[in-house]
C-alpha positions in Angstrom: -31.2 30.4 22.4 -34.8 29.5 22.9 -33.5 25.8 23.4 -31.0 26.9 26.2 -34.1 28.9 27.8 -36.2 25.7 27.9 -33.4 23.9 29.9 -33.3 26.9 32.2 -37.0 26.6 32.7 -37.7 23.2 33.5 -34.7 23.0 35.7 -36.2 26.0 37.4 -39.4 23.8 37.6 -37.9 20.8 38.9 -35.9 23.0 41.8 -39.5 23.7 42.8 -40.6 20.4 42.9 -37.7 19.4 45.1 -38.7 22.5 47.7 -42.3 20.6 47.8 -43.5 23.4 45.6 -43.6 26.0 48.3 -44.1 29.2 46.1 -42.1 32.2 46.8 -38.4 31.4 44.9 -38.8 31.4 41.5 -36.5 34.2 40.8 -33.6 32.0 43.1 -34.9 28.8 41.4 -34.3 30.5 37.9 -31.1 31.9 39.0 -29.8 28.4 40.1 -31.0 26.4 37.1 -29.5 29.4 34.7 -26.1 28.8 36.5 -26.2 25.2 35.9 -27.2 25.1 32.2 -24.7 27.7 31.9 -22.4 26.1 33.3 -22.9 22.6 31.2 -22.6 24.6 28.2 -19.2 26.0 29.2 -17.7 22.5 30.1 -19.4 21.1 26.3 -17.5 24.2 24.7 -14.2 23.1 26.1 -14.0 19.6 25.2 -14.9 20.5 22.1 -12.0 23.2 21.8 -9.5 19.9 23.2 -10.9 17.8 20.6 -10.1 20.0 17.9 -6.6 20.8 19.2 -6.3 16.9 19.1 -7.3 17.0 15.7 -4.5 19.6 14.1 
Protein backbone atom coordinates (compact mmCIF):
# COMPACT_ATOMS: atom_id res chain seq x y z
CA UNK A 1 0.00 0.00 0.00
CA UNK A 2 2.57 2.46 0.98
CA UNK A 3 4.43 1.49 -2.38
CA UNK A 4 1.24 2.25 -4.56
CA UNK A 5 0.95 5.70 -2.46
CA UNK A 6 4.48 6.61 -3.55
CA UNK A 7 3.59 6.09 -7.28
CA UNK A 8 0.47 8.22 -6.70
CA UNK A 9 2.64 10.89 -5.30
CA UNK A 10 5.33 11.42 -7.57
CA UNK A 11 3.00 11.13 -10.47
CA UNK A 12 1.08 13.84 -8.71
CA UNK A 13 4.42 15.76 -8.59
CA UNK A 14 5.43 15.33 -11.99
CA UNK A 15 1.60 16.57 -13.32
CA UNK A 16 2.76 19.75 -11.50
CA UNK A 17 5.83 20.05 -13.12
CA UNK A 18 4.16 19.69 -16.51
CA UNK A 19 1.56 22.72 -15.39
CA UNK A 20 5.04 24.88 -14.87
CA UNK A 21 4.39 24.36 -11.17
CA UNK A 22 1.60 26.79 -11.01
CA UNK A 23 0.23 25.95 -7.47
CA UNK A 24 -3.38 25.60 -6.84
CA UNK A 25 -4.28 21.78 -8.21
CA UNK A 26 -2.81 19.39 -6.11
CA UNK A 27 -6.04 17.83 -5.12
CA UNK A 28 -6.88 17.40 -9.30
CA UNK A 29 -3.19 16.42 -9.73
CA UNK A 30 -3.56 13.64 -7.04
CA UNK A 31 -6.81 12.69 -8.38
CA UNK A 32 -5.32 12.18 -11.98
CA UNK A 33 -2.14 10.45 -10.93
CA UNK A 34 -4.39 8.09 -8.46
CA UNK A 35 -6.51 7.20 -11.58
CA UNK A 36 -3.55 6.22 -13.51
CA UNK A 37 -1.71 4.08 -11.04
CA UNK A 38 -4.98 2.59 -10.38
CA UNK A 39 -5.61 1.97 -13.43
CA UNK A 40 -1.95 0.15 -14.28
CA UNK A 41 -2.61 -1.91 -11.44
CA UNK A 42 -5.98 -3.15 -12.88
CA UNK A 43 -4.49 -3.98 -16.43
CA UNK A 44 -1.23 -5.98 -14.32
CA UNK A 45 -4.01 -7.90 -12.44
CA UNK A 46 -5.55 -9.11 -15.56
CA UNK A 47 -2.83 -10.41 -17.47
CA UNK A 48 -1.89 -12.12 -14.72
CA UNK A 49 -5.43 -13.75 -14.23
CA UNK A 50 -4.95 -14.81 -18.48
CA UNK A 51 -1.65 -16.12 -17.70
CA UNK A 52 -2.82 -18.39 -15.12
CA UNK A 53 -5.93 -19.55 -17.14
CA UNK A 54 -3.18 -20.37 -19.78
CA UNK A 55 -1.46 -22.25 -17.31
CA UNK A 56 -4.48 -24.89 -16.14
Amino acid sequence: MEEMHKKIEQKAYDFFLQRGMTHGNDVGDWLMAEKEVLAGVGKKSSKKKITLKKMK
